[in-house]
LUMNU-238707 format. One line per field, with one value per residue: residue in three letters; x, y, z of N, C-alpha, C in turn; residue number from 1. Coordinates in nm, 3 decimals, padded with zeros to 5 digits. Layout:
<selums>
code = (ala,...) .
n.c1 = (X,...) .
n.c2 = (Y,...) .
n.c3 = (Z,...) .
ca.c1 = (X,...) .
ca.c2 = (Y,...) .
ca.c3 = (Z,...) .
c.c1 = (X,...) .
c.c2 = (Y,...) .
c.c3 = (Z,...) .
pos = (NUM,...) .
</selums>
This chain:
<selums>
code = (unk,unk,unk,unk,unk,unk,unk,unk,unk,unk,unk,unk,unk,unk,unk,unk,unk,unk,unk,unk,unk,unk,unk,unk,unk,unk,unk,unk,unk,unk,unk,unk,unk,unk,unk,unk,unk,unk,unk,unk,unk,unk,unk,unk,unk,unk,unk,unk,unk,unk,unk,unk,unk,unk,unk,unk,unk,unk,unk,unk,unk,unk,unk,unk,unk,unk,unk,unk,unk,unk,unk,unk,unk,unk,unk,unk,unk,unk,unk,unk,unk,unk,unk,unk,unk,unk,unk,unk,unk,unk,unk,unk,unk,unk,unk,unk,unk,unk,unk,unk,unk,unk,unk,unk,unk,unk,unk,unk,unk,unk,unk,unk,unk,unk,unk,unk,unk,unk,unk,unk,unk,unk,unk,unk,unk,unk,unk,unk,unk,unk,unk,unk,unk,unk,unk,unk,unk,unk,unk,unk,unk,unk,unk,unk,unk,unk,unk,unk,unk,unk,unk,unk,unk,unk,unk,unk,unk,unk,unk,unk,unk,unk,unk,unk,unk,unk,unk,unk,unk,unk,unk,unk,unk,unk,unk,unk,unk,unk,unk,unk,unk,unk,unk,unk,unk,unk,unk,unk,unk,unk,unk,unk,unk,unk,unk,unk,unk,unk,unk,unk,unk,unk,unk,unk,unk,unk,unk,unk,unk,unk,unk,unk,unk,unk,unk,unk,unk,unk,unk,unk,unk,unk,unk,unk,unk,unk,unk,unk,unk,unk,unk,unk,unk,unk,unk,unk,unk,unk,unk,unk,unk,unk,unk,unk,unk,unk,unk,unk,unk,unk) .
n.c1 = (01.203,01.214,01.111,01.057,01.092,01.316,01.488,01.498,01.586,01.844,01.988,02.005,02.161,02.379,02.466,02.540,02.715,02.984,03.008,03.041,03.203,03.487,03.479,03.550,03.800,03.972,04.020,04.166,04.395,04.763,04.880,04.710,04.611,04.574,04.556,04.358,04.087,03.895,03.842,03.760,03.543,03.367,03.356,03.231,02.968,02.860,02.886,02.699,02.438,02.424,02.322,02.047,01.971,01.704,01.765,01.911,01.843,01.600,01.726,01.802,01.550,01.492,01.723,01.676,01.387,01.442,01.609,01.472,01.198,01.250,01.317,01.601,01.696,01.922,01.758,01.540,01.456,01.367,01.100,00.981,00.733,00.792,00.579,00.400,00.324,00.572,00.783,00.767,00.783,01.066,01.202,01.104,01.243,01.514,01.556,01.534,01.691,01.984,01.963,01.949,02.184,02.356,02.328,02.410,02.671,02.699,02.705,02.869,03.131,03.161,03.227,03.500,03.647,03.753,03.996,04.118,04.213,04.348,04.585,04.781,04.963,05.242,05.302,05.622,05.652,05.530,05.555,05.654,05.985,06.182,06.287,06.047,05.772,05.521,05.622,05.645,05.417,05.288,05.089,04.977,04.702,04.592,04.756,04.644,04.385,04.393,04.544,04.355,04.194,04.306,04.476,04.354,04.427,04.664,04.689,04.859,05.147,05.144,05.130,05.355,05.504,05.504,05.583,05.804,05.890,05.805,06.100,06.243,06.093,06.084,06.346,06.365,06.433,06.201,05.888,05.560,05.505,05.736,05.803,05.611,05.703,05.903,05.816,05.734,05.929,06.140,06.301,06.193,05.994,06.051,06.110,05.891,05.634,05.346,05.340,05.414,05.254,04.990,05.105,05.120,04.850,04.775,04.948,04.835,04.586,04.368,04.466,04.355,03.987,03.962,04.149,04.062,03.776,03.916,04.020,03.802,03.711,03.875,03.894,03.694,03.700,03.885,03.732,03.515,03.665,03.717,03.531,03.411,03.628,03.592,03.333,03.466,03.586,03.407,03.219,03.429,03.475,03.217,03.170,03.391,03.245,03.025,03.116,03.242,03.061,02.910,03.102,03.262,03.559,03.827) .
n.c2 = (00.857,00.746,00.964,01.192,01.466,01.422,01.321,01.584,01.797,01.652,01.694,01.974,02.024,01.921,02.122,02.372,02.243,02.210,02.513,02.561,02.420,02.535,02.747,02.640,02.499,02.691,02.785,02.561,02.519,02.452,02.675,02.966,03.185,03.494,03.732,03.649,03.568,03.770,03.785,03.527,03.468,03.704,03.577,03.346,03.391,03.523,03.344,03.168,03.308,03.374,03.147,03.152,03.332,03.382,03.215,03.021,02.924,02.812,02.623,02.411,02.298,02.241,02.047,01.889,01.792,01.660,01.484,01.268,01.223,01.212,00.981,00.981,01.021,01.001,00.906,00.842,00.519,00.540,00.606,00.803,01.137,01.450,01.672,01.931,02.104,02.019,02.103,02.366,02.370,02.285,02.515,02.698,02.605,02.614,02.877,02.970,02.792,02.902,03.175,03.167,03.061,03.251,03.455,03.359,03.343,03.566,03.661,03.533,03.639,03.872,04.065,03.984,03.974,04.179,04.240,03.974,03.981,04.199,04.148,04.038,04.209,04.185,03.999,03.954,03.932,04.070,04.373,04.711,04.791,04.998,05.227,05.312,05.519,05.400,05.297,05.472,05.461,05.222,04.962,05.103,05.173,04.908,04.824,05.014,04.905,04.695,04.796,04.939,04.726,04.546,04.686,04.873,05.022,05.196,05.322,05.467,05.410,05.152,05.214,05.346,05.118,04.942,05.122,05.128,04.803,04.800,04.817,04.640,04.466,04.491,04.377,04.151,03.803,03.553,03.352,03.471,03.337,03.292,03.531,03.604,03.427,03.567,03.826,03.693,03.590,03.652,03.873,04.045,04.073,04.236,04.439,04.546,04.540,04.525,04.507,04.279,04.071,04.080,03.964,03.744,03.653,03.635,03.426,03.211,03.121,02.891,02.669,02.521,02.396,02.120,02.053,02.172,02.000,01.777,01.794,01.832,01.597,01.421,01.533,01.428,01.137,01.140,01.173,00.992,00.752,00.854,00.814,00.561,00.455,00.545,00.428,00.184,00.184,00.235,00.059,-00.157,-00.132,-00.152,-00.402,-00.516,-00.413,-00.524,-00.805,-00.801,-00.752,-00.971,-01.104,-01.218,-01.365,-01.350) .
n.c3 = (07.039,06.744,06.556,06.384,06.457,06.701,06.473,06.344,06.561,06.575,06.363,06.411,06.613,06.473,06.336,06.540,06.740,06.621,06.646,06.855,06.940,06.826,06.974,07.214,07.221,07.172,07.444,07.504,07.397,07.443,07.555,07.635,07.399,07.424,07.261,07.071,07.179,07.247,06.920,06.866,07.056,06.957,06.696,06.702,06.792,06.602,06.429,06.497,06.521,06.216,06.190,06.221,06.040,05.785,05.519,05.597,05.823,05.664,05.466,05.642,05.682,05.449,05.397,05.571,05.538,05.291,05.361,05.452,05.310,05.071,04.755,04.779,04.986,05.257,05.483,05.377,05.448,05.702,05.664,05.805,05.820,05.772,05.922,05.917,06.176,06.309,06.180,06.255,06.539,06.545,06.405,06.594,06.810,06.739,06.726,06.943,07.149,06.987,07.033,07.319,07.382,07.271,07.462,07.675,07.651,07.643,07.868,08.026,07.877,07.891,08.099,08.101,07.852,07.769,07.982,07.944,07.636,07.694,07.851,07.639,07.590,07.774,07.590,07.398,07.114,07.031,07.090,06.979,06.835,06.996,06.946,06.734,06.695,06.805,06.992,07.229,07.324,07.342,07.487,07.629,07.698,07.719,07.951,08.155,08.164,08.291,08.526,08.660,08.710,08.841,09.065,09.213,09.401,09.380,09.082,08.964,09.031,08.941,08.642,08.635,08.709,08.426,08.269,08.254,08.285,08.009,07.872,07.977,07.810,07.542,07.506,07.579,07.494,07.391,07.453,07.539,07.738,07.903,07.907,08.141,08.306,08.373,08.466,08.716,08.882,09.181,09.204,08.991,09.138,09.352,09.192,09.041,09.177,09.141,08.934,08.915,09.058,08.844,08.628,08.772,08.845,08.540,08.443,08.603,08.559,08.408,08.115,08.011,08.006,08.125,08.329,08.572,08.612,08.607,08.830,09.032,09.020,09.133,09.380,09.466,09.451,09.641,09.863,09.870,09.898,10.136,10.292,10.258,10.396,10.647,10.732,10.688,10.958,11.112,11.176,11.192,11.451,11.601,11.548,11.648,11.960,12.001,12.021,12.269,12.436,12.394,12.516,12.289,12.199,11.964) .
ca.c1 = (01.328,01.187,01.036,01.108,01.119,01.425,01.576,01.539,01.696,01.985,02.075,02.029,02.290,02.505,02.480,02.542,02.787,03.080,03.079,03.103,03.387,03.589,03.539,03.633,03.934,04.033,04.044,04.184,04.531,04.873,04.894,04.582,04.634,04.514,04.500,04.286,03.992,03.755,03.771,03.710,03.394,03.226,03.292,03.139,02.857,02.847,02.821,02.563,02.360,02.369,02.213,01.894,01.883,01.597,01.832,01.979,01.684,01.499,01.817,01.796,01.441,01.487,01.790,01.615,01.292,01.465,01.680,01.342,01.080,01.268,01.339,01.722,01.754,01.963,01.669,01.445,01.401,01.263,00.982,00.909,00.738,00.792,00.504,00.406,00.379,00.731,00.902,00.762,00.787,01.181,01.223,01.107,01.325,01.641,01.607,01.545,01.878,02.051,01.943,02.019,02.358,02.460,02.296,02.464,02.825,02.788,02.690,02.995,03.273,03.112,03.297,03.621,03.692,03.893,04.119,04.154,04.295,04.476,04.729,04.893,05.039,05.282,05.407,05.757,05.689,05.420,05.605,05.737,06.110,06.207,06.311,05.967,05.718,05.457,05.666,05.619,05.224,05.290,05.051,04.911,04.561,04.612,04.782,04.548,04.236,04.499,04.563,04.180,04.098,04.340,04.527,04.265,04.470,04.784,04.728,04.985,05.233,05.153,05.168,05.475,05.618,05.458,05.655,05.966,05.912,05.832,06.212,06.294,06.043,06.187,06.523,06.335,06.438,06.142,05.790,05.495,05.475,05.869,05.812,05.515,05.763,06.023,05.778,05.724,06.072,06.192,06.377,06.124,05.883,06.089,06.109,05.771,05.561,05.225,05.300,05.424,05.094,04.875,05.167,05.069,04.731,04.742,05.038,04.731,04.449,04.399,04.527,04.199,03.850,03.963,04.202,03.944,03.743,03.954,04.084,03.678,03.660,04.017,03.882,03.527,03.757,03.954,03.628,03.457,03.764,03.787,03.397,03.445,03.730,03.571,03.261,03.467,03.665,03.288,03.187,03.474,03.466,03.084,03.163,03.420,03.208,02.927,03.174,03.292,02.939,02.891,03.235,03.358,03.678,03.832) .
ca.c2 = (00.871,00.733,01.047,01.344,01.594,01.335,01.390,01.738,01.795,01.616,01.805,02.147,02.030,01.911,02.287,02.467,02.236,02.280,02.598,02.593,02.342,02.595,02.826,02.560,02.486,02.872,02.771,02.450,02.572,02.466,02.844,03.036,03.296,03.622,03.809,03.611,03.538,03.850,03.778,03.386,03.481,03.739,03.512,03.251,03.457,03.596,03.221,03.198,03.436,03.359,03.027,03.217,03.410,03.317,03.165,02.951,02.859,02.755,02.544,02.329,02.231,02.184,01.941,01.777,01.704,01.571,01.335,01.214,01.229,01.231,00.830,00.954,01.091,00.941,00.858,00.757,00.430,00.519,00.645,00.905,01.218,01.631,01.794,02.113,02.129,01.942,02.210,02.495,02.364,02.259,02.637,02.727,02.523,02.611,02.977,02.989,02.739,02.995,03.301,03.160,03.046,03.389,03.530,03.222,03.375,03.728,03.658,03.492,03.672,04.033,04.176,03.968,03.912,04.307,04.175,03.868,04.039,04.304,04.055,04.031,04.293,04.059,03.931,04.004,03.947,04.193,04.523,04.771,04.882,05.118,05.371,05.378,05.629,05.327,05.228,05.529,05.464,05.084,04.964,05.220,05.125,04.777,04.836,05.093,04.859,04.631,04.867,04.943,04.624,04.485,04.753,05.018,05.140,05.282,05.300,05.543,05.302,05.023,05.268,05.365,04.992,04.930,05.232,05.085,04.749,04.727,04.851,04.521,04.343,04.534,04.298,04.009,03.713,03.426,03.395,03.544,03.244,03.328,03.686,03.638,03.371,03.617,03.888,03.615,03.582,03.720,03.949,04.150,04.080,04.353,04.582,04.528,04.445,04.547,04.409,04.065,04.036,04.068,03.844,03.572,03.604,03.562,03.274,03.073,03.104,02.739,02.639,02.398,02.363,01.968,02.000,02.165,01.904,01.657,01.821,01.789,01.408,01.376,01.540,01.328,01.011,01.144,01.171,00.904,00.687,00.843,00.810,00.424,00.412,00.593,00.352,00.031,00.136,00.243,-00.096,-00.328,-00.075,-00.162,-00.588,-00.518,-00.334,-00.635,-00.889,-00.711,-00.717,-01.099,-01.202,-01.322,-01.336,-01.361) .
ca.c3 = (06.965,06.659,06.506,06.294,06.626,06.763,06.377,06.325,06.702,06.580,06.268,06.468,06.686,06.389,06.263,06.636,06.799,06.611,06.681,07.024,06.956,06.777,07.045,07.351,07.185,07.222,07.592,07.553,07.338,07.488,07.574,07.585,07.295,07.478,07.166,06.976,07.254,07.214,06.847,06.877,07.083,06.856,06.557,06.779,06.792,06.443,06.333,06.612,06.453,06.084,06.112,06.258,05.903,05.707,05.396,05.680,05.848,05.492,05.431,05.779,05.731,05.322,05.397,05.677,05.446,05.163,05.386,05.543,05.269,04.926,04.784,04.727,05.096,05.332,05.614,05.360,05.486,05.802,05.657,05.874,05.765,05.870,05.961,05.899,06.259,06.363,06.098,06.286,06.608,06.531,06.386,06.686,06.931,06.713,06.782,07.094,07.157,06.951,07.149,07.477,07.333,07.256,07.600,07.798,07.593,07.677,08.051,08.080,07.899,07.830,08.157,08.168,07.750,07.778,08.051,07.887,07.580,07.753,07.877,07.532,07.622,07.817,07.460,07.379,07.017,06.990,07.117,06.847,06.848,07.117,06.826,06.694,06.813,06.866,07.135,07.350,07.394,07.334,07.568,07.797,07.725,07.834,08.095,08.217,08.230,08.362,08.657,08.696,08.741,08.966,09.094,09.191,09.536,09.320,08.958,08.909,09.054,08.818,08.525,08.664,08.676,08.302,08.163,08.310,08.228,07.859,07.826,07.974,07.761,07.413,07.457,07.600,07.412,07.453,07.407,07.630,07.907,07.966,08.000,08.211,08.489,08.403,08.614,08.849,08.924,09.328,09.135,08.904,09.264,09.422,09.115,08.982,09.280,09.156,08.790,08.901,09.043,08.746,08.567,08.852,08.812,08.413,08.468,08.710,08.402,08.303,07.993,07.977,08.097,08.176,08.471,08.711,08.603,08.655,09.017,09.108,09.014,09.231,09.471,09.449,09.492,09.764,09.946,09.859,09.972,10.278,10.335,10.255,10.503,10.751,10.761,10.778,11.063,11.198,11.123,11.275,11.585,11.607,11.590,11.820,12.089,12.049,12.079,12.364,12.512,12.470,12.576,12.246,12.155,11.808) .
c.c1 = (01.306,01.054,01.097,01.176,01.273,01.524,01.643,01.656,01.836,02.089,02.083,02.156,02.426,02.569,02.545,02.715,02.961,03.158,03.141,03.212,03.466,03.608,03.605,03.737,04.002,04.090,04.132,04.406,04.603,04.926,04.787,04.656,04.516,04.491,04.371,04.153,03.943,03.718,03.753,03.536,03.305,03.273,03.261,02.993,02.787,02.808,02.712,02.467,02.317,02.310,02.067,01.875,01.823,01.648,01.874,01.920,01.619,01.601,01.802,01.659,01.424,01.551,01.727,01.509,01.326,01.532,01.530,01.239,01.136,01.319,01.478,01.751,01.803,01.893,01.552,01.393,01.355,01.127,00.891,00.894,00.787,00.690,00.473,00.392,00.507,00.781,00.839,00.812,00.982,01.277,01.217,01.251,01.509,01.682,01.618,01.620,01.959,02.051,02.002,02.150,02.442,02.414,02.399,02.651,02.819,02.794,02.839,03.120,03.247,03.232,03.442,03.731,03.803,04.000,04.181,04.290,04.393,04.602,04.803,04.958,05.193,05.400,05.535,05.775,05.603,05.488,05.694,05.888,06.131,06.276,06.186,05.881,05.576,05.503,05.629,05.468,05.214,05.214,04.948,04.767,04.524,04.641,04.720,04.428,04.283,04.495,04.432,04.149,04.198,04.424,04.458,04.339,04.612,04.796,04.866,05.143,05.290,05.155,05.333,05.606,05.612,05.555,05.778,05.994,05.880,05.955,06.277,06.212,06.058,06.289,06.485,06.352,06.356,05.966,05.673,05.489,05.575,05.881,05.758,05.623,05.912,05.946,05.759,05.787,06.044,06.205,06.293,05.975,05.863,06.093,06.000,05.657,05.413,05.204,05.356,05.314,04.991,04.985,05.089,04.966,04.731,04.806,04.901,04.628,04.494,04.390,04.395,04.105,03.859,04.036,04.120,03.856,03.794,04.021,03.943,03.674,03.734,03.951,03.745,03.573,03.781,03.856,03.579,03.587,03.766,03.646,03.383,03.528,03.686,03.442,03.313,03.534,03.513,03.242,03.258,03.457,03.362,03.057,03.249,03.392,03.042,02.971,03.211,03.138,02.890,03.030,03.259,03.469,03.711,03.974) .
c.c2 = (00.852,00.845,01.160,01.479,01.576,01.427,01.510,01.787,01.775,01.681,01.935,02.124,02.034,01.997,02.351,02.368,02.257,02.412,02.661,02.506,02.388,02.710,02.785,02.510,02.617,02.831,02.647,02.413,02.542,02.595,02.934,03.162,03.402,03.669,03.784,03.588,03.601,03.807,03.615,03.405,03.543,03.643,03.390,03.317,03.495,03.456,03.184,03.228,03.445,03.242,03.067,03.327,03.314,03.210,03.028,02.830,02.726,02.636,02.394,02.229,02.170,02.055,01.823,01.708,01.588,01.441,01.218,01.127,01.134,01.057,00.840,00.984,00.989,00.878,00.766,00.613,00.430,00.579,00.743,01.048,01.371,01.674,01.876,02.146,02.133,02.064,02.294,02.479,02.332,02.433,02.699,02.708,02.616,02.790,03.024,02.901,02.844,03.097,03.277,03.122,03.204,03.461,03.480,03.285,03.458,03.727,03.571,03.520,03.803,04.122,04.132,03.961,04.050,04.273,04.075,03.885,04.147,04.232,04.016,04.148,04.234,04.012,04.032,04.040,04.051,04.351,04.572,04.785,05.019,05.242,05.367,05.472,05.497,05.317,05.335,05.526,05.349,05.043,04.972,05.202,05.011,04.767,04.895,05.031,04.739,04.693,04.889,04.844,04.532,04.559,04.928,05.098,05.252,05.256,05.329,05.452,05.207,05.090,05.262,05.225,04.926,04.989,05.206,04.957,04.723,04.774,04.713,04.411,04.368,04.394,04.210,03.928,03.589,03.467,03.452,03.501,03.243,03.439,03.721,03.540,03.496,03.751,03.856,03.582,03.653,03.833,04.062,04.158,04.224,04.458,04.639,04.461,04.440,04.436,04.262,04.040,03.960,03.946,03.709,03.505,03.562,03.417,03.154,03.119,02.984,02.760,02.576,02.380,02.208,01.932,02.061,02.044,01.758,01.678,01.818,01.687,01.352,01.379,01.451,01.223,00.956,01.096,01.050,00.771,00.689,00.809,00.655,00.380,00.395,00.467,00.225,00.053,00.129,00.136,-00.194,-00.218,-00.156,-00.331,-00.608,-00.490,-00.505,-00.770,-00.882,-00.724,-00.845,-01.180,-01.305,-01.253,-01.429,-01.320) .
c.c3 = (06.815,06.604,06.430,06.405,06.609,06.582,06.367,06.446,06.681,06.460,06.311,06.518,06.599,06.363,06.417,06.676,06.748,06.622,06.815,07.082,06.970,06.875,07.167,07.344,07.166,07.377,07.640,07.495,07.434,07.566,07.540,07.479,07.345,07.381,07.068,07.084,07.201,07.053,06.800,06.934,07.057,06.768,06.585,06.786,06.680,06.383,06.397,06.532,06.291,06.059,06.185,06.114,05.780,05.578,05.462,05.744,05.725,05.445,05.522,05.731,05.565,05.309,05.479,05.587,05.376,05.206,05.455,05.388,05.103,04.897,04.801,04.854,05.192,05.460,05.588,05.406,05.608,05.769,05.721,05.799,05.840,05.849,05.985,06.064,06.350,06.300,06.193,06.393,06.640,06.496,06.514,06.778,06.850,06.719,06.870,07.153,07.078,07.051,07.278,07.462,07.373,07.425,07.685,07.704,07.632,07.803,08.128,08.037,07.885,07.897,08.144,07.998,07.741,07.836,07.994,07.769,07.580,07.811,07.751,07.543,07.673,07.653,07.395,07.222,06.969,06.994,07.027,06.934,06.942,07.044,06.768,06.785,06.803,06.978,07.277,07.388,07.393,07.482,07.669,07.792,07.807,07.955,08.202,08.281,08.286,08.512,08.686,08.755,08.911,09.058,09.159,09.288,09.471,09.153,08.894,08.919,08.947,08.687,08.520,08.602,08.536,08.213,08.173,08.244,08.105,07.848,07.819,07.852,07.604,07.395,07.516,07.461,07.461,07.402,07.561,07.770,07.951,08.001,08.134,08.382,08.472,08.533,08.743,08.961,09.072,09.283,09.088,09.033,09.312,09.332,09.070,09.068,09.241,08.995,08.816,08.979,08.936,08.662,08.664,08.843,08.653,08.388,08.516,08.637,08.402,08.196,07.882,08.041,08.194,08.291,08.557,08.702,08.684,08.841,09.048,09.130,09.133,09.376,09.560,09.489,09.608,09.911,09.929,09.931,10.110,10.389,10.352,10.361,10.679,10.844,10.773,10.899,11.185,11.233,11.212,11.409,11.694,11.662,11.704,11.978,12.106,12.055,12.221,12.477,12.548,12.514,12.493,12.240,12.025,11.768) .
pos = (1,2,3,4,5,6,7,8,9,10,11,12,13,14,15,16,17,18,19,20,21,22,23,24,25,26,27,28,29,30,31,32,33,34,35,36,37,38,39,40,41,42,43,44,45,46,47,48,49,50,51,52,53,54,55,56,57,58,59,60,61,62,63,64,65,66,67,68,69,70,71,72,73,74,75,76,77,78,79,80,81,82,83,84,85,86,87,88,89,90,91,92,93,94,95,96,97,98,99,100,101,102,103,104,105,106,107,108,109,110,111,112,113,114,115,116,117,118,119,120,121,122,123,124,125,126,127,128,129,130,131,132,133,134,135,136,137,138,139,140,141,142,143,144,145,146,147,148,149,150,151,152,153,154,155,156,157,158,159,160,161,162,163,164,165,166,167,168,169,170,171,172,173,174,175,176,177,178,179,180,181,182,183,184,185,186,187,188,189,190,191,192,193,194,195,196,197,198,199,200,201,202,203,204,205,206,207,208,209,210,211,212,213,214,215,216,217,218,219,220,221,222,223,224,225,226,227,228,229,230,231,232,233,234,235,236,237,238,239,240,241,242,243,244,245,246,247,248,249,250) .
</selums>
């Protein structure tokens, strides 16, 4: 722990992890903001990516020195030096954590970040005026890879119920998570059977990475409780069957 390596290590992180703050708080919003995802996770990427350029780089291992080496630097008193091997070997390490960053981002939203943002669609405050001529194509893309994706046995259908309901969602008064229980409704079930679907499914998106979490631990408890339970009844069963065997009683 006490070495330059350990150091360096810890200012890479200083530099990387905020950004994967700013993008887990995308996920962690009161209301996921569909529109804004895809471009939260390229400019998660884009900042990714510029601390692997050489200006960036040269900066990391200049600041790190001087806090190490220089008498005015903040580490100076541990006295430890950087080695022309440690700097390379730290250059190393910090692009290849970068790289797999951005690999380990696209492998996990590459196919789903379109859908993701195609559900603003959904927003009431987004849709033009039903007198402009936006309004008559308002849409139809979204909805399309919308219907593709979850709707493959009757697209036409779900176009169908799309073209119908943005009329209702024109004179919706509310914001997107009221439009989305307003498709949820009995009501818009029977009129809109294919699109209160995809409403249900975007409605049941968590809000936050922390309640599955925390419904694993629950459920970790539950078990573990009932695993505890299970062994004392195993247990007095066990004193009762060898009491039972020498004829005590108790």
């Amino acid at each position: 722990m006490h070495s330059s390596k350990f150091i360096g290590t810890l200012y890479m992180l200083d530099e990387i992890l905020p950004i994967l703050s700013t993008l887990s708080k995308t996920f962690q919003a009161g209301e996921l903001a569909y529109s804004h995802i895809k471009g939260s996770i390229n400019y998660a990427k884009h900042q990714l990516n510029l601390l692997l350029e050489q200006p960036k780089m040269d900066d990391f291992i200049r600041q790190l020195r001087f806090d190490l080496e220089d008498v005015d630097g903040r580490l100076s008193a541990t006295t430890l030096q950087l080695a022309q091997g440690t700097e390379q070997l730290l250059l190393n390490l910090k692009a290849k954590y970068i790289k797999s960053l951005v690999t380990n981002i696209d492998a996990r939203f590459a196919k789903c970040q379109d859908i993701f943002t195609a559900f603003r669609v959904f927003d009431p405050q987004a849709i033009p005026s039903k007198d402009s001529q936006e309004f008559k194509v308002y849409g139809e893309q979204e909805a399309l890879l919308l219907g593709n994706h979850f709707a493959t046995d009757d697209i036409d259908q779900f176009m169908a119920e799309w073209n119908r309901f943005k009329f209702d969602l024109v004179d919706f008064v509310g914001d997107m998570q009221a439009s989305l229980r307003l498709l949820c409704h009995v009501d818009s079930q029977r009129q809109y059977p294919l699109l209160s679907q995809v409403a249900g499914i975007c409605c049941s998106a968590p809000v936050t990475n922390a309640w599955p979490e925390r419904g694993v631990s629950a459920v970790k408890r539950i078990k573990t409780r009932y695993h505890l339970q299970t062994l004392l009844q195993t247990f007095k069963a066990n004193i009762i069957k060898c009491c039972q065997m020498f004829d005590l009683h108790f």
